[in-house]
mmCIF entry with sequence, helices, sheets and N, C-alpha, C, O atoms, coordinates in Angstrom:
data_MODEL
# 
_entry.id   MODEL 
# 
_entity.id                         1 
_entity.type                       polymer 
_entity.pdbx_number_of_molecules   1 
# 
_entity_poly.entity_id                      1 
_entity_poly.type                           'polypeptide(L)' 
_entity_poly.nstd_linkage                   no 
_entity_poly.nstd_monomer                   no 
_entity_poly.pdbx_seq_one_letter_code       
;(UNK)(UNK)(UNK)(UNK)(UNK)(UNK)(UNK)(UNK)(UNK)(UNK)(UNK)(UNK)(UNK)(UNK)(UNK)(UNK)
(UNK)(UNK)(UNK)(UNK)(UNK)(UNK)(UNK)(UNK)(UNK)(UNK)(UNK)(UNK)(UNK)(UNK)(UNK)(UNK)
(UNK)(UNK)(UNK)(UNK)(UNK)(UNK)(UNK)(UNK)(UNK)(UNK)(UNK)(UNK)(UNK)(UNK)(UNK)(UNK)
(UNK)(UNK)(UNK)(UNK)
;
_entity_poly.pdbx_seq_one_letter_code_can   XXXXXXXXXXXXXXXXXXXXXXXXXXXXXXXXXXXXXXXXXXXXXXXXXXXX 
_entity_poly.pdbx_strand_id                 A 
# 
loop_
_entity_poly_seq.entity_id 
_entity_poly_seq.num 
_entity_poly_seq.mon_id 
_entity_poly_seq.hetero 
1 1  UNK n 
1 2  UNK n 
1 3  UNK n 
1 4  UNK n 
1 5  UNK n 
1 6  UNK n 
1 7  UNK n 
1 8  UNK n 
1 9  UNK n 
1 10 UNK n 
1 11 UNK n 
1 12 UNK n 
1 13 UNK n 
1 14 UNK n 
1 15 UNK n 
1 16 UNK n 
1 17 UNK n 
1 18 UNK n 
1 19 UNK n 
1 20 UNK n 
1 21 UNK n 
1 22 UNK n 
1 23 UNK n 
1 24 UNK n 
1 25 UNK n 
1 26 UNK n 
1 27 UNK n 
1 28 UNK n 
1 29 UNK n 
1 30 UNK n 
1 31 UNK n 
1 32 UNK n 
1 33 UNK n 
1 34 UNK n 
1 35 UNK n 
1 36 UNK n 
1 37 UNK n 
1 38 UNK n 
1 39 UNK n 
1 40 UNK n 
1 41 UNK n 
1 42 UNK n 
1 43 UNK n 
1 44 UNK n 
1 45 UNK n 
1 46 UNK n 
1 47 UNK n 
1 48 UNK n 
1 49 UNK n 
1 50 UNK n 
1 51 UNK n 
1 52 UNK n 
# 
_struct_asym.id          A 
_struct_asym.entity_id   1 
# 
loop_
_struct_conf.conf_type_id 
_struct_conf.id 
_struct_conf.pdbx_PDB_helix_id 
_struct_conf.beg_label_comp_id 
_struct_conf.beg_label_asym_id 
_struct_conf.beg_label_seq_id 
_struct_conf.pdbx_beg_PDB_ins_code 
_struct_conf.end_label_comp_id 
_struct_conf.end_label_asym_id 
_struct_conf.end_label_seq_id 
_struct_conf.pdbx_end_PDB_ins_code 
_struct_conf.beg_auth_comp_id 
_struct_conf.beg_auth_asym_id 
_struct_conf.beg_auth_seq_id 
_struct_conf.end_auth_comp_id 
_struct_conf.end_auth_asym_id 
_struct_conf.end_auth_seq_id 
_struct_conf.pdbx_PDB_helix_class 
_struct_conf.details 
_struct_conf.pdbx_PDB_helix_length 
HELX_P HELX_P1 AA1 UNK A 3  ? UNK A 12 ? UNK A 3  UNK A 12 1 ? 10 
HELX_P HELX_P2 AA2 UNK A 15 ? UNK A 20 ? UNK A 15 UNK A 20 5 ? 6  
HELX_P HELX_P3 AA3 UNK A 21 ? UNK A 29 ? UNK A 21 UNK A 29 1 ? 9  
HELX_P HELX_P4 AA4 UNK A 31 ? UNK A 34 ? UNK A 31 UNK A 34 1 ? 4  
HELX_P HELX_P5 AA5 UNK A 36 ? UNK A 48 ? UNK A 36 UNK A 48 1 ? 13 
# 
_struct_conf_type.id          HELX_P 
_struct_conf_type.criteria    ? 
_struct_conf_type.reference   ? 
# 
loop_
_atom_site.group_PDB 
_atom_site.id 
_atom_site.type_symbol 
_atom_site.label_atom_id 
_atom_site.label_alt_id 
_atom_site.label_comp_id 
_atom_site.label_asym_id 
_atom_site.label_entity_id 
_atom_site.label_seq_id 
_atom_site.pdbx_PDB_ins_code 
_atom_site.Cartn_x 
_atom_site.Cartn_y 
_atom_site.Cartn_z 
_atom_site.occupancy 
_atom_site.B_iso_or_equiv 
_atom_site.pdbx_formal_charge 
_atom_site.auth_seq_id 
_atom_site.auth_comp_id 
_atom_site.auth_asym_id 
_atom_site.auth_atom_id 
_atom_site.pdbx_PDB_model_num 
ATOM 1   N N  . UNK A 1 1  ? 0.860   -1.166  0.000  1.00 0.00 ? 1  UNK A N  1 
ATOM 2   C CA . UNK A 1 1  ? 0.000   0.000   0.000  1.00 0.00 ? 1  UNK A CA 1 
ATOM 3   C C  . UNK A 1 1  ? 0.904   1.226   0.000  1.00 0.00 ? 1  UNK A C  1 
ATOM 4   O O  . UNK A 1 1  ? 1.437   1.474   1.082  1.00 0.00 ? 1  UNK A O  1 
ATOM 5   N N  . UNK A 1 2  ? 1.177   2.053   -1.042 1.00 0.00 ? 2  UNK A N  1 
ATOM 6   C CA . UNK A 1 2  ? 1.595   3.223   -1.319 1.00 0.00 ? 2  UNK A CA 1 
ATOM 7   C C  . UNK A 1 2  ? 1.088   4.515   -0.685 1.00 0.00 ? 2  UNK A C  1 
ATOM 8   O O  . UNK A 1 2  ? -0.059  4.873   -0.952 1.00 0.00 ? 2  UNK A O  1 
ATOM 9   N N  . UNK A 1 3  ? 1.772   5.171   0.051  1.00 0.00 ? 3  UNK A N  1 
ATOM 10  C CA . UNK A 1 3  ? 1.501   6.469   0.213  1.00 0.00 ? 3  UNK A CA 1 
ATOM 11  C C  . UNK A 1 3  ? -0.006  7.278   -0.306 1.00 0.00 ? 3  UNK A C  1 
ATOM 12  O O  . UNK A 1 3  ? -1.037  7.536   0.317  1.00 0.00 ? 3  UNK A O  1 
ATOM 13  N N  . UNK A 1 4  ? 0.429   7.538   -1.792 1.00 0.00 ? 4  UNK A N  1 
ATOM 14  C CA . UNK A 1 4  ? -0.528  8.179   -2.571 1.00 0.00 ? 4  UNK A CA 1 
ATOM 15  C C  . UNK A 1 4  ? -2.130  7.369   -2.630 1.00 0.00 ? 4  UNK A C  1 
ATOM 16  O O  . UNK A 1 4  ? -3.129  8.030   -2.916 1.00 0.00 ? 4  UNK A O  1 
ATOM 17  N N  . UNK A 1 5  ? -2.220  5.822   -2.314 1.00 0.00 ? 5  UNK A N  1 
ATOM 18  C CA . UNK A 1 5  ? -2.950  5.502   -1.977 1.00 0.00 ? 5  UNK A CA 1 
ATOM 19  C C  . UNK A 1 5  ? -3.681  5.674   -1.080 1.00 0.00 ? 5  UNK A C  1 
ATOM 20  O O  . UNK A 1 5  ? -4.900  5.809   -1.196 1.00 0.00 ? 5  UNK A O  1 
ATOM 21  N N  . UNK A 1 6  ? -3.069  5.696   -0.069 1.00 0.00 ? 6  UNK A N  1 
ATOM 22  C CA . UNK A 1 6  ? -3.381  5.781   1.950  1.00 0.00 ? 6  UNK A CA 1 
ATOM 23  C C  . UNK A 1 6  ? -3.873  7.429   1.592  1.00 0.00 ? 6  UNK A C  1 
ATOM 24  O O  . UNK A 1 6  ? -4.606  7.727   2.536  1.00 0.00 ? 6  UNK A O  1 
ATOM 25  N N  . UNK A 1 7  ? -3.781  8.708   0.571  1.00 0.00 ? 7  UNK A N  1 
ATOM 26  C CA . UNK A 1 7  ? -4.085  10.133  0.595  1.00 0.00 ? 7  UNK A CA 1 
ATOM 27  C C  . UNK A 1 7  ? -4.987  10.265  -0.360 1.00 0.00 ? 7  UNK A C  1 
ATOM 28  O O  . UNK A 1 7  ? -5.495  11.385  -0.288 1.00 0.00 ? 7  UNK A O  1 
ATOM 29  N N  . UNK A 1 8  ? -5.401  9.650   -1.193 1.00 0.00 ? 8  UNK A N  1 
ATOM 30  C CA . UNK A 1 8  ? -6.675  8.963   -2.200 1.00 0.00 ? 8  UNK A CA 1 
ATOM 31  C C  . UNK A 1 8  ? -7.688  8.620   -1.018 1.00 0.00 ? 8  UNK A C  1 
ATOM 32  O O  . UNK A 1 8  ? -8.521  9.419   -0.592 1.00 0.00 ? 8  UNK A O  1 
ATOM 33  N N  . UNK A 1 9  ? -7.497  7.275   -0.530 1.00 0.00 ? 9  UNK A N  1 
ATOM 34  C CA . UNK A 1 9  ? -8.395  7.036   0.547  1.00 0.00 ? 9  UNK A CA 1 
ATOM 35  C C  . UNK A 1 9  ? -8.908  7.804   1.272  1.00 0.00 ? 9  UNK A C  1 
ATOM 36  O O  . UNK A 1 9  ? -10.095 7.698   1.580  1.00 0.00 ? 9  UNK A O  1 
ATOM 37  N N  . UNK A 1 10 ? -8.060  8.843   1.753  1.00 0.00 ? 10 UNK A N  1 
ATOM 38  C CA . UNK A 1 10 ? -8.739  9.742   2.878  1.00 0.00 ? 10 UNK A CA 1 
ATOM 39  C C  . UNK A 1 10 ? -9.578  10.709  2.136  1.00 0.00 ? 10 UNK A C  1 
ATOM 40  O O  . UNK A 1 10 ? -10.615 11.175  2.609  1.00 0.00 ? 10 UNK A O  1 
ATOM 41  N N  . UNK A 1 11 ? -9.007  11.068  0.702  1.00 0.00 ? 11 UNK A N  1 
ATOM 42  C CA . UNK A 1 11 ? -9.984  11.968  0.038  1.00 0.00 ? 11 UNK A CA 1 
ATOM 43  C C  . UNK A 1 11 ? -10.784 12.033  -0.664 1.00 0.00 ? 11 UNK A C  1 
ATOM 44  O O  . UNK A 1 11 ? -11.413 13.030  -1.016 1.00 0.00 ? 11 UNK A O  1 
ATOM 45  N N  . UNK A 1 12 ? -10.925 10.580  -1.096 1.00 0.00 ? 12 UNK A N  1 
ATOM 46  C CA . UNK A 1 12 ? -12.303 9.944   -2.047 1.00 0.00 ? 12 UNK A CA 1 
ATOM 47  C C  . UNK A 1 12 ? -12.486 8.698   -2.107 1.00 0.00 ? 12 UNK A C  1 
ATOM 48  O O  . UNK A 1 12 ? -12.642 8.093   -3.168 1.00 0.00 ? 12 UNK A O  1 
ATOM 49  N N  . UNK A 1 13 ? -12.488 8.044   -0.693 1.00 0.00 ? 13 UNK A N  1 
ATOM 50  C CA . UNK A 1 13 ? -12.424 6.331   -0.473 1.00 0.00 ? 13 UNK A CA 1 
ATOM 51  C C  . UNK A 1 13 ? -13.086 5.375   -1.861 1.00 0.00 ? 13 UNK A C  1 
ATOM 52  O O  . UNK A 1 13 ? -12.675 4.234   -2.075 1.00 0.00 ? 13 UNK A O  1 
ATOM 53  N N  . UNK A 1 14 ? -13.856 5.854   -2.489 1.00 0.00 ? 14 UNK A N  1 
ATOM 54  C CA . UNK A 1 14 ? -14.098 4.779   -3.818 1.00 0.00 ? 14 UNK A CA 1 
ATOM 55  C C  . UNK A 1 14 ? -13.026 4.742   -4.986 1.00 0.00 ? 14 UNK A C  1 
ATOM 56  O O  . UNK A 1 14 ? -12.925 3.730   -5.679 1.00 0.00 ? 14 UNK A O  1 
ATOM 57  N N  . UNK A 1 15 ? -12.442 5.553   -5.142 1.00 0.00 ? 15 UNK A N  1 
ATOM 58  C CA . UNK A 1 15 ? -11.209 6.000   -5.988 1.00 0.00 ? 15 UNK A CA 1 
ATOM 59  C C  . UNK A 1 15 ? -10.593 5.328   -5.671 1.00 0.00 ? 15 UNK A C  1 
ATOM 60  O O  . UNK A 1 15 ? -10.602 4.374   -6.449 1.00 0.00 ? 15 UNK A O  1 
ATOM 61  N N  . UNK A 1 16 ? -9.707  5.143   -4.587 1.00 0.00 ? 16 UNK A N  1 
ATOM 62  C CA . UNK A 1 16 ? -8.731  4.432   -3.715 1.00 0.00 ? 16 UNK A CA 1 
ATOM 63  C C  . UNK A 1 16 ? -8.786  2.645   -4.121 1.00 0.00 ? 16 UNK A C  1 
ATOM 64  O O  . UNK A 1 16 ? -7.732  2.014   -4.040 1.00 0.00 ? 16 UNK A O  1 
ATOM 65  N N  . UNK A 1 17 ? -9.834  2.064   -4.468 1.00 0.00 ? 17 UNK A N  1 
ATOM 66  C CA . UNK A 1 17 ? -10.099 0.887   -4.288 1.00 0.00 ? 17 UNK A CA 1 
ATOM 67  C C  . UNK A 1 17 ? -10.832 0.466   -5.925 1.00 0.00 ? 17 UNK A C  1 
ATOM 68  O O  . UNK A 1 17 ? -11.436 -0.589  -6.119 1.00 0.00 ? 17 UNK A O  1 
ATOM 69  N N  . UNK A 1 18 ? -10.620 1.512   -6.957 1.00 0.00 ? 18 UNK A N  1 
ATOM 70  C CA . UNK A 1 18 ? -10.728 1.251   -8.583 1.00 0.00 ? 18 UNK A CA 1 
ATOM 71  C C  . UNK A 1 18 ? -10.700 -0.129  -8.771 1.00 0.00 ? 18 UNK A C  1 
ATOM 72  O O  . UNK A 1 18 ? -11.731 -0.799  -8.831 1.00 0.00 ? 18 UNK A O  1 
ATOM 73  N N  . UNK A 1 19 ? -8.969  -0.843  -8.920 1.00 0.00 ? 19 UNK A N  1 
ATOM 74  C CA . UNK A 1 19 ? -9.041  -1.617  -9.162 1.00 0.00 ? 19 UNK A CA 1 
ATOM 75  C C  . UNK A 1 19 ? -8.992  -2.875  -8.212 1.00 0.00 ? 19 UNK A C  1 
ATOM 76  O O  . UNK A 1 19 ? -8.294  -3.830  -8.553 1.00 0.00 ? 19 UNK A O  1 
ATOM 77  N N  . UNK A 1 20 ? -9.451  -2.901  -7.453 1.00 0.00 ? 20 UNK A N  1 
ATOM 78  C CA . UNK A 1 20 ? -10.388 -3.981  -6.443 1.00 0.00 ? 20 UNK A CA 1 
ATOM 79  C C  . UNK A 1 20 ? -11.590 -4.493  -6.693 1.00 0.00 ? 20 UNK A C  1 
ATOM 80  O O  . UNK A 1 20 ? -12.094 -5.308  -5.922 1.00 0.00 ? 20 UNK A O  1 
ATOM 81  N N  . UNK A 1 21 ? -12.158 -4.103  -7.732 1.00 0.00 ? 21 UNK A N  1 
ATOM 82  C CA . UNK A 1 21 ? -13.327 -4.806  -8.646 1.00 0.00 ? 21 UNK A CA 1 
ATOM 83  C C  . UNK A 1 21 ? -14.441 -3.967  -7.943 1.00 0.00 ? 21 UNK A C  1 
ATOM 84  O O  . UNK A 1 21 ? -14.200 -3.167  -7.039 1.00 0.00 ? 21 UNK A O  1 
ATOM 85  N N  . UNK A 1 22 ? -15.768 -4.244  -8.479 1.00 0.00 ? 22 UNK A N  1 
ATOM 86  C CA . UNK A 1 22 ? -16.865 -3.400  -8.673 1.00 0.00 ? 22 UNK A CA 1 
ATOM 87  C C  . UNK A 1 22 ? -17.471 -3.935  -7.448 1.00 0.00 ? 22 UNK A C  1 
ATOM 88  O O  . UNK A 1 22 ? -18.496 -3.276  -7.275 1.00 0.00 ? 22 UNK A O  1 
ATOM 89  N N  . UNK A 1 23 ? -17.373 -4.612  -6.719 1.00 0.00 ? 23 UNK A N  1 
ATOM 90  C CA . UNK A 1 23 ? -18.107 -4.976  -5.588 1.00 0.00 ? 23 UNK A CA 1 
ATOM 91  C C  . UNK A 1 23 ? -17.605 -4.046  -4.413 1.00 0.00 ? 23 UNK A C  1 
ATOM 92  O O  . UNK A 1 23 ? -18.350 -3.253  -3.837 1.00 0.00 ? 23 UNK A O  1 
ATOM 93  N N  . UNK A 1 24 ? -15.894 -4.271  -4.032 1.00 0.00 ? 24 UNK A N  1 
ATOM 94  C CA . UNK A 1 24 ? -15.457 -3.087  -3.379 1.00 0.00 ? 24 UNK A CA 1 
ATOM 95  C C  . UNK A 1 24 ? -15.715 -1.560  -4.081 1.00 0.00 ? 24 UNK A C  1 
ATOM 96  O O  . UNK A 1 24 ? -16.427 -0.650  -3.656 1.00 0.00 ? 24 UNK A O  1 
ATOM 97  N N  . UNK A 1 25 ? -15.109 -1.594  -4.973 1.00 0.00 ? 25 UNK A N  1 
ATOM 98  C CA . UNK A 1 25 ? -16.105 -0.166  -4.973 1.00 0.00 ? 25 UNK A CA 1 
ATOM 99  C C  . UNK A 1 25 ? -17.653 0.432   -4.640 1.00 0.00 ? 25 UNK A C  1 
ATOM 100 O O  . UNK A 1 25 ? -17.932 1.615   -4.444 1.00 0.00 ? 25 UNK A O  1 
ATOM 101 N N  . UNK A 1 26 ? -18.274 -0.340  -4.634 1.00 0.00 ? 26 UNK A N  1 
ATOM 102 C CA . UNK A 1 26 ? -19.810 -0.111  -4.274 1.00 0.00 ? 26 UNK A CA 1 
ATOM 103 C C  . UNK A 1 26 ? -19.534 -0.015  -2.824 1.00 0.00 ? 26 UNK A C  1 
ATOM 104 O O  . UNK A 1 26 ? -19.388 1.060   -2.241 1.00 0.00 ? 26 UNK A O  1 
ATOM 105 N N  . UNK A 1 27 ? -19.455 -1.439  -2.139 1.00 0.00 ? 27 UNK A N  1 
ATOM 106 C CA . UNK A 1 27 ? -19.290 -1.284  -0.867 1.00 0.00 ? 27 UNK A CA 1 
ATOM 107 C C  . UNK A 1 27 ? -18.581 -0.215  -0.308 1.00 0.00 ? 27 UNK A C  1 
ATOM 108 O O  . UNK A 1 27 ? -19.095 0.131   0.756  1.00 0.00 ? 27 UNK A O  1 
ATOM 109 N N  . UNK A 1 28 ? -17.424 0.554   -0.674 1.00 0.00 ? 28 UNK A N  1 
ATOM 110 C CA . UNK A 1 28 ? -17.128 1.331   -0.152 1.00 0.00 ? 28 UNK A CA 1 
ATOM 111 C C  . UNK A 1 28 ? -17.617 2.732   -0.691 1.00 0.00 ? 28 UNK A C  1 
ATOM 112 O O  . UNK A 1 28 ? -17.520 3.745   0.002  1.00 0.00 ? 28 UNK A O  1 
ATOM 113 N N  . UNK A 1 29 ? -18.033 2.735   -1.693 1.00 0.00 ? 29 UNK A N  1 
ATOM 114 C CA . UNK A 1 29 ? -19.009 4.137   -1.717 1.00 0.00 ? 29 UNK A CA 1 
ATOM 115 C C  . UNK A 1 29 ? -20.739 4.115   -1.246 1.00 0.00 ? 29 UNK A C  1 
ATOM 116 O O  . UNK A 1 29 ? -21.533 5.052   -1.336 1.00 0.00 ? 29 UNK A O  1 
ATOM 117 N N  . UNK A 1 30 ? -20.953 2.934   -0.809 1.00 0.00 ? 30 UNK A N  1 
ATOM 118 C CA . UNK A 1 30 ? -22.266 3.179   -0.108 1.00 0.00 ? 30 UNK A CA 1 
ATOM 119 C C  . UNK A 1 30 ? -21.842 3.313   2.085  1.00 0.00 ? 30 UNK A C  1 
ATOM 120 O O  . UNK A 1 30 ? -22.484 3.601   3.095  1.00 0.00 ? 30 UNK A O  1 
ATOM 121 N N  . UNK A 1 31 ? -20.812 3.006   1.838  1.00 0.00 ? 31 UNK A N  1 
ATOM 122 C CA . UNK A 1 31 ? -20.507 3.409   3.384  1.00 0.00 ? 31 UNK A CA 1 
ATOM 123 C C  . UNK A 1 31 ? -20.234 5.145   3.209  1.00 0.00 ? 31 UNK A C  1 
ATOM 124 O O  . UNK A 1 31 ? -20.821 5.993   3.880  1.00 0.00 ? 31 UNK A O  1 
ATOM 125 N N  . UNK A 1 32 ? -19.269 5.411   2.213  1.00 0.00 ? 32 UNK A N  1 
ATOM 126 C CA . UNK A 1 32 ? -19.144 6.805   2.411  1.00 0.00 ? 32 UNK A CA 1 
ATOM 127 C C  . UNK A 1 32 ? -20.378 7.842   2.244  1.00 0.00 ? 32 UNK A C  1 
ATOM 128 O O  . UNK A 1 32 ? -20.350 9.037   2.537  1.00 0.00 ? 32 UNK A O  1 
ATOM 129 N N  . UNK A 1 33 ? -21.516 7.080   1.681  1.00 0.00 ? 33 UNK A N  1 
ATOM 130 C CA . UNK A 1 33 ? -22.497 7.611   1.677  1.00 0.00 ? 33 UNK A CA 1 
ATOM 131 C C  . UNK A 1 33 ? -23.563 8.511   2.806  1.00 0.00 ? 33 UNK A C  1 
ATOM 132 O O  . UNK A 1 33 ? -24.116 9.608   2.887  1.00 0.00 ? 33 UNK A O  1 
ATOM 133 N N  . UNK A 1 34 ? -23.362 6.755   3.869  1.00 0.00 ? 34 UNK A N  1 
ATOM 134 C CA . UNK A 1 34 ? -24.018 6.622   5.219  1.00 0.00 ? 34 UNK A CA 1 
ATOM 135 C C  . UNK A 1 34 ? -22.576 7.776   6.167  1.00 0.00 ? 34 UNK A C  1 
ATOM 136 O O  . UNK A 1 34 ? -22.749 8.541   7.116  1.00 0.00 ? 34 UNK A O  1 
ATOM 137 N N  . UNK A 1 35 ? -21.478 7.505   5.536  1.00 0.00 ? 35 UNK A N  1 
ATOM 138 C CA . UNK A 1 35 ? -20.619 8.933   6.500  1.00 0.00 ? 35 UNK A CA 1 
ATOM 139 C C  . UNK A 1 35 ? -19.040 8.846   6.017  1.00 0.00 ? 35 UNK A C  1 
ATOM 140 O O  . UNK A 1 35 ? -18.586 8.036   5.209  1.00 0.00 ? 35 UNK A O  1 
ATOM 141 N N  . UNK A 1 36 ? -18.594 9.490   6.450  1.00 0.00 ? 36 UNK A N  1 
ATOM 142 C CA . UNK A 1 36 ? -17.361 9.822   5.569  1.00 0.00 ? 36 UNK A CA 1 
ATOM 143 C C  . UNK A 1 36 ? -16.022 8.706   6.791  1.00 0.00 ? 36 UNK A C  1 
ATOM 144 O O  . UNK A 1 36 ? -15.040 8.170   6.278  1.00 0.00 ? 36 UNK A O  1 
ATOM 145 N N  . UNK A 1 37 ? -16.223 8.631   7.822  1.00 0.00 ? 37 UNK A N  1 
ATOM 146 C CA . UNK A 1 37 ? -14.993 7.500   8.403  1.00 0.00 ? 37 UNK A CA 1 
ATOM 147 C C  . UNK A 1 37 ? -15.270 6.162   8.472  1.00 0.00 ? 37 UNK A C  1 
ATOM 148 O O  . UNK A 1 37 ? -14.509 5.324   8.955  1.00 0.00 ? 37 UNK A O  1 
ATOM 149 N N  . UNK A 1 38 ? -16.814 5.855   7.792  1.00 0.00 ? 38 UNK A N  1 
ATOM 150 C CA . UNK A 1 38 ? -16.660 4.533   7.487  1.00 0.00 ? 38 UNK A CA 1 
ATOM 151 C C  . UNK A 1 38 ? -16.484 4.192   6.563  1.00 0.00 ? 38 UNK A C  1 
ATOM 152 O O  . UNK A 1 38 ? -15.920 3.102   6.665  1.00 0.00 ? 38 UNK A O  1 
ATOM 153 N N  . UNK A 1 39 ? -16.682 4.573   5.160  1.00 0.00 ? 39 UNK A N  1 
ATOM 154 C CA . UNK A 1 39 ? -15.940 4.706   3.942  1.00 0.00 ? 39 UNK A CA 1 
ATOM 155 C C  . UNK A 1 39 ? -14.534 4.617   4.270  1.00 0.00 ? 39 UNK A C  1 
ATOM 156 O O  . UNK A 1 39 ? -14.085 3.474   4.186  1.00 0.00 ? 39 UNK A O  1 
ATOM 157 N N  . UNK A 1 40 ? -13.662 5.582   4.645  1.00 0.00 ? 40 UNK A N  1 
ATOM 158 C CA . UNK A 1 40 ? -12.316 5.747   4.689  1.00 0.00 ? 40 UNK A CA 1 
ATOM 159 C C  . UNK A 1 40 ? -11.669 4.077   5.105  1.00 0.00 ? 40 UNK A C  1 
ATOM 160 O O  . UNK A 1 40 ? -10.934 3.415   4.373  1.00 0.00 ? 40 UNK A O  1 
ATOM 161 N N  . UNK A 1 41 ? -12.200 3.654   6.512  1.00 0.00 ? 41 UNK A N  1 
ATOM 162 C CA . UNK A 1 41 ? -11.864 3.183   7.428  1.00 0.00 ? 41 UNK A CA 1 
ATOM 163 C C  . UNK A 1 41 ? -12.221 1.413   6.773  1.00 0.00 ? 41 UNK A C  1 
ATOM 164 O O  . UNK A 1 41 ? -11.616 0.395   7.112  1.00 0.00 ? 41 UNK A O  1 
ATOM 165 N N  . UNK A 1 42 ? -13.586 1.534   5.591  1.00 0.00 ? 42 UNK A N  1 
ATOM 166 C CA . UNK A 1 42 ? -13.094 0.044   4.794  1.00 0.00 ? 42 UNK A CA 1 
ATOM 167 C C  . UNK A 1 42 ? -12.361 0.210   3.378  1.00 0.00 ? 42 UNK A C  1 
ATOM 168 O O  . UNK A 1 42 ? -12.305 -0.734  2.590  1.00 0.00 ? 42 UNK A O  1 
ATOM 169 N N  . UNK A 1 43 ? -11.723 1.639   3.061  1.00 0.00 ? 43 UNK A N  1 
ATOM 170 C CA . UNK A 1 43 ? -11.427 1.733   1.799  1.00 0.00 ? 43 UNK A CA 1 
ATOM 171 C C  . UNK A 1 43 ? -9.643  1.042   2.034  1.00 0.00 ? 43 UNK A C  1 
ATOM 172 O O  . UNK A 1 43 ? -8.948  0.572   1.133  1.00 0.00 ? 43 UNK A O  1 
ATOM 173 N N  . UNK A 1 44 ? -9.327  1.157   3.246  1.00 0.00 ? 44 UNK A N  1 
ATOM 174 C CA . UNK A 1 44 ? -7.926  0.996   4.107  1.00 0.00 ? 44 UNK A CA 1 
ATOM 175 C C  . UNK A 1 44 ? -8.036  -0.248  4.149  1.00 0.00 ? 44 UNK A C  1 
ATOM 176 O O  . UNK A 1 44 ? -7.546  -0.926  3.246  1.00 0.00 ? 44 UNK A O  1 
ATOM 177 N N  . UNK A 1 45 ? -8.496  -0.647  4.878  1.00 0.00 ? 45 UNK A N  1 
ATOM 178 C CA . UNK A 1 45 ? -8.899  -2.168  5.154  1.00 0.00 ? 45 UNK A CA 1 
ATOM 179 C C  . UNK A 1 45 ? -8.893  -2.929  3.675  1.00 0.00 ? 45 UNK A C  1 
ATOM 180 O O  . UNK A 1 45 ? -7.867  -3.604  3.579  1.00 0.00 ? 45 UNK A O  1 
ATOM 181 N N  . UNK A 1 46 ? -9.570  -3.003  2.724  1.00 0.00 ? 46 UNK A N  1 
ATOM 182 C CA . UNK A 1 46 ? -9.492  -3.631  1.716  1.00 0.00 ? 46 UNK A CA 1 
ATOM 183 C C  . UNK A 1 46 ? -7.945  -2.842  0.759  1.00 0.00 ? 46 UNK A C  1 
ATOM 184 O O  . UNK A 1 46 ? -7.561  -3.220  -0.348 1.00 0.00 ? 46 UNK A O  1 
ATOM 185 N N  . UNK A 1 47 ? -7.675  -2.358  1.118  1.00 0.00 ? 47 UNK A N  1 
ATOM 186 C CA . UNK A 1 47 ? -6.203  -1.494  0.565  1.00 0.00 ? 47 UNK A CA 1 
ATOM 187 C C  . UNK A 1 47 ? -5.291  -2.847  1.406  1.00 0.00 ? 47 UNK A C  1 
ATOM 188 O O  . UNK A 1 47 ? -4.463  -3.430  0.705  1.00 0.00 ? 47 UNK A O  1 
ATOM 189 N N  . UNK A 1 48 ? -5.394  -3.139  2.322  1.00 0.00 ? 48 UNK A N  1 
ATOM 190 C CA . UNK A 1 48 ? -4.327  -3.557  3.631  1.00 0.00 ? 48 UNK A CA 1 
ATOM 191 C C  . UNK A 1 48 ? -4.605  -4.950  3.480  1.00 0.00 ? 48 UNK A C  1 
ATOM 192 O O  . UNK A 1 48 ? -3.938  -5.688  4.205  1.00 0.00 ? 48 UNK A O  1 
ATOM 193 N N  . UNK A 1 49 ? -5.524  -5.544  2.625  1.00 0.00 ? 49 UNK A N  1 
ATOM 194 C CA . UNK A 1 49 ? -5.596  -6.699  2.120  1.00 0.00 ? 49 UNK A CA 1 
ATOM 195 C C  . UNK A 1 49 ? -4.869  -7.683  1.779  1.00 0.00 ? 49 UNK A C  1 
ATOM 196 O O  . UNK A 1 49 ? -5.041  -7.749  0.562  1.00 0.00 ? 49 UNK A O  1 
ATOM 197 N N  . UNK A 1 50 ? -4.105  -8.561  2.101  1.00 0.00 ? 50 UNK A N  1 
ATOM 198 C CA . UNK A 1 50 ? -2.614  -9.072  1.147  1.00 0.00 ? 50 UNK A CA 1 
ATOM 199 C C  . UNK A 1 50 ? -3.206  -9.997  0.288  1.00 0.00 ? 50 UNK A C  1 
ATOM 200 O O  . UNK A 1 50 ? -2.448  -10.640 -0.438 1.00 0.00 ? 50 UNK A O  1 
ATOM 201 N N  . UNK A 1 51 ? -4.614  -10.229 0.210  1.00 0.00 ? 51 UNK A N  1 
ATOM 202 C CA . UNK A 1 51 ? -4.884  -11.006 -0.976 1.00 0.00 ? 51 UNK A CA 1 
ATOM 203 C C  . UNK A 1 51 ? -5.447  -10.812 -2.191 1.00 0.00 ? 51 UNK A C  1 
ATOM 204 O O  . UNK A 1 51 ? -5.716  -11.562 -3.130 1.00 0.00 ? 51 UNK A O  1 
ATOM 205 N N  . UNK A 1 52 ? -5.590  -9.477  -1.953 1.00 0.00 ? 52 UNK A N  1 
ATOM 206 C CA . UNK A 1 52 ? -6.184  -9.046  -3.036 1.00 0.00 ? 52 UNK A CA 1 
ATOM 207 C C  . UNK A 1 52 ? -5.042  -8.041  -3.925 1.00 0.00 ? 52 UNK A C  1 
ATOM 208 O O  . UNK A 1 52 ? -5.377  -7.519  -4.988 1.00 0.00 ? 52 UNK A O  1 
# 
């Protein structure tokens, strides 16, 4: 997980997680929806992933 990633995340958590396929992206733009640190806080989490 790169820097510029971890500063993506904080500033547009669905961006951050592009290419993580269309499921993480949803999931994490319907959390940022409901509020902005739970977005962040699974856009990291699936960033911090080692299997993906």
């Amino acid at each position: 997980m790169s820097i510029w990633r971890v500063i993506v995340s904080i500033f547009f958590p669905p961006i951050a997680v592009f290419d993580k396929g269309c499921g993480s992206i949803i999931i994490v733009f319907l959390l940022t929806l409901c509020g902005w640190v739970p977005g962040v806080i699974a856009a990291l989490v699936i960033l911090n992933n080692p299997k993906s």
